[in-house]
N, C-alpha and C positions, 0 to 999 in steps of 0.2 A: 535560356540557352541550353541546347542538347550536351549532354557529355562528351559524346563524339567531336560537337563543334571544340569544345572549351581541351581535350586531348591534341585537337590538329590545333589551335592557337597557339597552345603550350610548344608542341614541339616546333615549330613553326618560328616561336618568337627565340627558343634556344638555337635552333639552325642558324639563322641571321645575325642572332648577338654571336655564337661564335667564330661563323666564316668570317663577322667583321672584325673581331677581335684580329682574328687571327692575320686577315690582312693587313693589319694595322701594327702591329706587331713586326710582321716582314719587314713591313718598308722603314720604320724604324731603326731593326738590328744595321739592315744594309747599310741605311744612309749614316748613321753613326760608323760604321766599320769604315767607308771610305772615308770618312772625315779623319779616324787615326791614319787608314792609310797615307792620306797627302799629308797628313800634316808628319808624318814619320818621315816621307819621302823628301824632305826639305829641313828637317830639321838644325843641323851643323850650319844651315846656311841663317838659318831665320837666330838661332843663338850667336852667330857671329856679328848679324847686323844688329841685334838687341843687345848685345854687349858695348859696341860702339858707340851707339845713340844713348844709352843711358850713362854712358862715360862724356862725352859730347853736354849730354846735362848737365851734367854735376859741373864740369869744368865751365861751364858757360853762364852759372850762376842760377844753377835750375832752371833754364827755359831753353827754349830751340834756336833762339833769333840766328839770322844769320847761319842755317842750317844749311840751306840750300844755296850755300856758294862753296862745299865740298862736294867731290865726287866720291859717292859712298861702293857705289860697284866696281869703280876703277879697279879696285883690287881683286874682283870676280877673276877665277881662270875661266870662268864659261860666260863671260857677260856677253860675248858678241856670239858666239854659235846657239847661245840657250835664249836670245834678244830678252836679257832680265832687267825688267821693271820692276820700282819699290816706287811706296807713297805713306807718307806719316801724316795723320789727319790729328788734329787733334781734339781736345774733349768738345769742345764746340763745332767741332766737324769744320774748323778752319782747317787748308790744304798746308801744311809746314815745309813739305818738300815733297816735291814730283821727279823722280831722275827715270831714264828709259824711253825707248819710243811707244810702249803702251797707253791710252788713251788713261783718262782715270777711271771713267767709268769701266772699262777692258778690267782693268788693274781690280778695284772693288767685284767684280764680280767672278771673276776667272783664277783670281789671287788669293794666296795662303794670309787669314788675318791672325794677326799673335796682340794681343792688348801688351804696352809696358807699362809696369808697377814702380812709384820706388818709394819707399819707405811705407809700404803697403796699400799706397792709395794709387789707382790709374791715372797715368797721365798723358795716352793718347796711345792710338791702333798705327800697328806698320802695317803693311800691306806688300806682299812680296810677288811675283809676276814672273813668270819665266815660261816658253811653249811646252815643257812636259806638264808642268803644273797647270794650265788651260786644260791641255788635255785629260788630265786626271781630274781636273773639275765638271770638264762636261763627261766626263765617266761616273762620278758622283750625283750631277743633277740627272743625268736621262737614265743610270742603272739603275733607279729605286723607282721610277717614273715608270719605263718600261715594266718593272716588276708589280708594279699597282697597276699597271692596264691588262698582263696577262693573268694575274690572280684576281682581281676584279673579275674580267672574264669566265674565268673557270668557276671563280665561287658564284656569280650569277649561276651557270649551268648547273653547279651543283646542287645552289637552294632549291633551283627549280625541281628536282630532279629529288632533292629531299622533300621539300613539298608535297611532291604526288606520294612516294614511300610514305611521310606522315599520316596524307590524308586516307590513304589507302589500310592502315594500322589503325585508323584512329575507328573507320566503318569495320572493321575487321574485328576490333577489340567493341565494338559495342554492339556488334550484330546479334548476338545472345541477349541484352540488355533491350533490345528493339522486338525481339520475340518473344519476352518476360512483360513489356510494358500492356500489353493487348491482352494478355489474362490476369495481369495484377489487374485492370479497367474491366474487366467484366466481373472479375470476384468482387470489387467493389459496388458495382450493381448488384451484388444478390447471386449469382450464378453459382452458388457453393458446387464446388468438384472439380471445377475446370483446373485443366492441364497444361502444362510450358512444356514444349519441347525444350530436352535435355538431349544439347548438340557436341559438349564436352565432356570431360572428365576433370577439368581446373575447376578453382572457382565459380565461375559463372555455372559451371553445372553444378556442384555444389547449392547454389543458389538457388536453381530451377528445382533439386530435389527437395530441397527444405521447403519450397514456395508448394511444388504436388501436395508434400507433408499435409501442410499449415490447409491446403484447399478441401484436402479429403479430410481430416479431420473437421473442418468445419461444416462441413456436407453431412457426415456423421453424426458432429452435434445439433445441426439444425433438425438431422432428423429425428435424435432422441427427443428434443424440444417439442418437435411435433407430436409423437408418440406420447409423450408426457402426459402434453396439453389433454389429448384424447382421453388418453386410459385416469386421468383425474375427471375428466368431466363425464367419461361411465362410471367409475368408479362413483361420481357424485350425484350422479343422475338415479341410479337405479333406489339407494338408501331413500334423496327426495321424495321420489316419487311415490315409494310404498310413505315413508309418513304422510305425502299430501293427500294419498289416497284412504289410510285409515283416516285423518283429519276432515277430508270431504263425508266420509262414510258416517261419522258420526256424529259431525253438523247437520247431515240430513235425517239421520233418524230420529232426531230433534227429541234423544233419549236420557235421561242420566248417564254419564259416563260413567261403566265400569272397571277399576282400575284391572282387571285382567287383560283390558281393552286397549290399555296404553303401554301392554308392557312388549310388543312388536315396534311401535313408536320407541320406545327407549333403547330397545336393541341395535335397530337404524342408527341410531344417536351416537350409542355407543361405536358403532364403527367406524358414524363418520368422526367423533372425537380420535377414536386410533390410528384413523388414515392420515385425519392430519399430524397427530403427534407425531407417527411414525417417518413423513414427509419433512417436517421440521426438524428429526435429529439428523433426518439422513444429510439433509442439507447442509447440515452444520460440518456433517463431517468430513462431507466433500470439500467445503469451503476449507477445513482444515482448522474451525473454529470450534470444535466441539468438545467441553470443558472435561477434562480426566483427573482426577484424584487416584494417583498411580502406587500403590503401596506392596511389599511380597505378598502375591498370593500362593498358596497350595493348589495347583491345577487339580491335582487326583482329587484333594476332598469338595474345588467347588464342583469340578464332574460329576461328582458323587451326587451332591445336592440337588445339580438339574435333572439328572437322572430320577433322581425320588419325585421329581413333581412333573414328569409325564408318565410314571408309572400307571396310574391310572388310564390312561390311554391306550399306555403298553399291554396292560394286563383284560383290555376290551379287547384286545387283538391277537391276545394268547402268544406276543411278543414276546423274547429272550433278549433282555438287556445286561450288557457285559461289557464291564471295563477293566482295565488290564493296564499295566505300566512295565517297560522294562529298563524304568533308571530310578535311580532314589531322586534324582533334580529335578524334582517337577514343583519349582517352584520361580516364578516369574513376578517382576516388577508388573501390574497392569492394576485398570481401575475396574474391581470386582466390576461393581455393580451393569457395566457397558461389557465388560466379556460376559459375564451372563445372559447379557438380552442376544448378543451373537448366537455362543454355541446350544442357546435353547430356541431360537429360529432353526439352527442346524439339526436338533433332537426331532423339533418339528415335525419339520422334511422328513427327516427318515423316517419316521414313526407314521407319519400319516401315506407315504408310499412304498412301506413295507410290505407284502400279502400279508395274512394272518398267518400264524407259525411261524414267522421270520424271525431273523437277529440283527440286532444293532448293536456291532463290535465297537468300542472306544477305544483304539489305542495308545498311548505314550511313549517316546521313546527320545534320547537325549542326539542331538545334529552335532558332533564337537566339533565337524570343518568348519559349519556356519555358525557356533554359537546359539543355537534356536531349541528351544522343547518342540518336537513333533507331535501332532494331534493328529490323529486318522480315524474318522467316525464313517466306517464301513459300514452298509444297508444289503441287502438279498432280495433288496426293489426288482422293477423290471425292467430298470436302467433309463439312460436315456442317450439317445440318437446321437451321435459326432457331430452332427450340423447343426446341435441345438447351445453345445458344450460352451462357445466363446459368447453368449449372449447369455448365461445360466445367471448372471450378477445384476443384472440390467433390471430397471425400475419395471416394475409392472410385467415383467416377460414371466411367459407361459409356457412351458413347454407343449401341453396341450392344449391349442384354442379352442377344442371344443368343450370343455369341461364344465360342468356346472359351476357356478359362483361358489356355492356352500362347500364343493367337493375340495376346493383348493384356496389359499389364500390370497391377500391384496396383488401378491407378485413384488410383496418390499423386503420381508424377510432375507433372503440371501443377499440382495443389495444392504440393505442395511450390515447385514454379518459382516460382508466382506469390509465396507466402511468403517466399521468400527475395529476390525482385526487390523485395518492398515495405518488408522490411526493409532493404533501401539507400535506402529515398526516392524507387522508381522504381513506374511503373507496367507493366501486362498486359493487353493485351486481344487480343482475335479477332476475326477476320473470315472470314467464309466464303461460299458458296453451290455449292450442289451441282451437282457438276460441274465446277467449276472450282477446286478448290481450298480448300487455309484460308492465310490469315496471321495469323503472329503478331507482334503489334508490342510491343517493349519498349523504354522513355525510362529512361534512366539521367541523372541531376543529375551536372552536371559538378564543381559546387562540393559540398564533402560537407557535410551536411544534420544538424540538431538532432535528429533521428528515431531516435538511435543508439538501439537496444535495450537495457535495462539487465542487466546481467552484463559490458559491456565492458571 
């Protein structure tokens, strides 16, 4: 059953219960209200002949016999102009006295009934008759009668009438949900990207903008999936290839192998052993699983130490390496051994897209809004492009695709950095423009953070 349907039941079944209530209710109030009224309008009269009769009892040895050879109304000042009828039935619905020219049945149905008690138990109904009391009985039976035929009527017109309004609110309220259901049914085929019109600004549009979210983001990651997939099977293809092809070279030349012969086969080896390890922590870390033994480190002096083991790099390039600090607090809760393999990816980088004669500045410096040590690993590279800048993290991304293999690396390094800085609860970003350079700037929390990844 649609929502829309199960919205128009709902209100549909509350319009009906309460027009019915409510008529039912009316005719009630009414018909009780006339019943005080007559019975008010008579009362001196129904207490004076209930006084009598129950004296009449008592004297007569508890019972009626012989009741109906007194004339009870003779005493009326109105018996002849008001023609007043009385009848005492009693518990057996034997008739004890009939006085009046009122029929009985006239008398029962048109007449004021009073039950008498005596000694708390009932011992038969008067019945009292008179033409204004008729009258105000069939005032009684037809003005609650009439009032259930014309509120009947109206509340018919009105369910009807609420009906259409419901049902009209109920396609109203679900017409957004009707133009959601046909790209939720095609994102579930596979259609990653598709889009819902957002025709609100409630809810429902709310809805429709989470749903674009959830569609473009999945479009997204199917496409990094894709990419993945690719740039791991080049990546794994090209190492293959050169060992099948030294392996074939040297099965044919059906030579002694000489071990200077297998040392391109081992370097293959080794890369693709790096590509996977490196694929494996990255995973880990994105999963939010990857293990940290977090203890104070000294930023300045582990900087110092990666610094000393690209020097050799540095000093093939006639590179100026310089770190600098402007707070004594450079010292942070994290797990050495995973922030080193970061900021010497990031050494890396600089180093290896520096010109020759360039400087890689490191600087330090304490965040006290945010709590965080500031890292900024400045380069005098030749920058890189704005359109490259928000994919610079991403597995395997190149800034230049045409670059040799050997010029550049797998393309994991700053993916990896950045995973591993955000599993400490810090952040990464970039800045560049060409020509002048790139920096990298990293905020490390000084206090260690709820973020811990699970496997700790």
């Amino acid at each position: 059953m649609s929502v829309g349907r199960k919205i128009f039941i709902v209100m549909s079944s509350f319009i009906i219960g309460f027009s019915t209530v409510f008529v039912l209710l009316t005719y009630i109030v009414i018909r009780d209200s006339m019943d005080v009224i007559l019975q008010t309008s008579r009362k001196e009269e129904l207490n004076q002949l209930q006084d009598k009769l129950l004296s009449y009892y008592v004297k007569n040895g508890q019972t009626f016999n012989a009741i109906q050879d007194k004339a009870w109304l003779a005493e009326s000042p109105h018996a002849a102009d008001r023609q007043e009828s009385m009848l005492l039935v009693s518990r057996e619905q034997t008739i004890l006295l009939h006085e009046g020219d009122a029929v009985e049945k006239q008398i029962k149905r048109l007449g004021v009934k009073r039950t008498l008690f005596f000694e708390g138990e009932p011992i038969a109904d008067m019945y009292y008759y008179d033409t204004d009391v008729a009258n105000l009985t069939k005032l009684r039976i037809g003005t609650p009668t009439s009032i259930i035929i014309l509120l009947g009527g109206g509340t018919v017109l009105f369910v009807l009438l609420s009906l259409g309004a419901a049902y009209w609110v109920s396609r109203r309220l679900t017409a957004p949900l009707r133009k959601l259901v046909p790209a939720i049914e095609r994102l579930g085929q596979g259609e990653y990207g598709v889009q819902a019109p957002v025709t609100s600004e409630d809810e429902y549009g709310r809805v429709a903008v989470a749903f674009n979210g959830m569609s473009s983001r999945l479009e997204q990651s199917e496409t990094v999936r894709r990419n993945l997939v690719a740039d791991v099977a080049h990546e794994l293809r090209t190492p293959l290839t050169i060992v099948r092809g030294k392996l074939d070279l040297l099965q044919q030349s059906r030579q002694p192998i000489q071990p200077e012969h297998l040392l391109p086969i081992q370097d293959e080896l080794i890369r693709l052993t790096r590509l996977v390890g490196d694929l494996h922590q990255l995973s880990l870390a994105e999963a939010k699983q990857l293990p940290l033994v977090r203890k104070p480190t000294d930023m300045l002096d582990l900087l110092g130490q990666i610094q000393e083991r690209i020097e050799p790099d540095a000093d093939a390039k006639n590179l100026t390496l310089r770190l600098t600090s402007a707070t004594e607090r450079t010292s942070v809760p994290v797990d050495p051994n995973r922030t080193t393999q970061a900021f010497l990816n990031l050494f890396i980088n600089a180093v290896r897209y520096t010109p020759q004669g360039g400087l890689v500045h490191t600087a330090l410096q304490e965040e006290p809004a945010s709590g965080m040590l500031r890292i900024d690993i400045r380069d005098t590279g030749p920058g890189i492009e704005e359109e490259y800048l928000p994919f610079l993290f991403d597995r395997f991304y190149r800034t230049d695709e045409a670059r040799a293999r050997h010029q550049g690396g797998m393309g994991l390094g700053l993916a990896i950095a950045k995973e591993f800085i955000v599993s400490h609860g810090g952040t990464i970003q970039a800045e560049s423009q060409q020509g002048q350079g790139t920096t990298f700037t990293v905020r490390l929390p000084y206090h260690d953070s709820d973020q811990q990844p699970h496997g700790i």
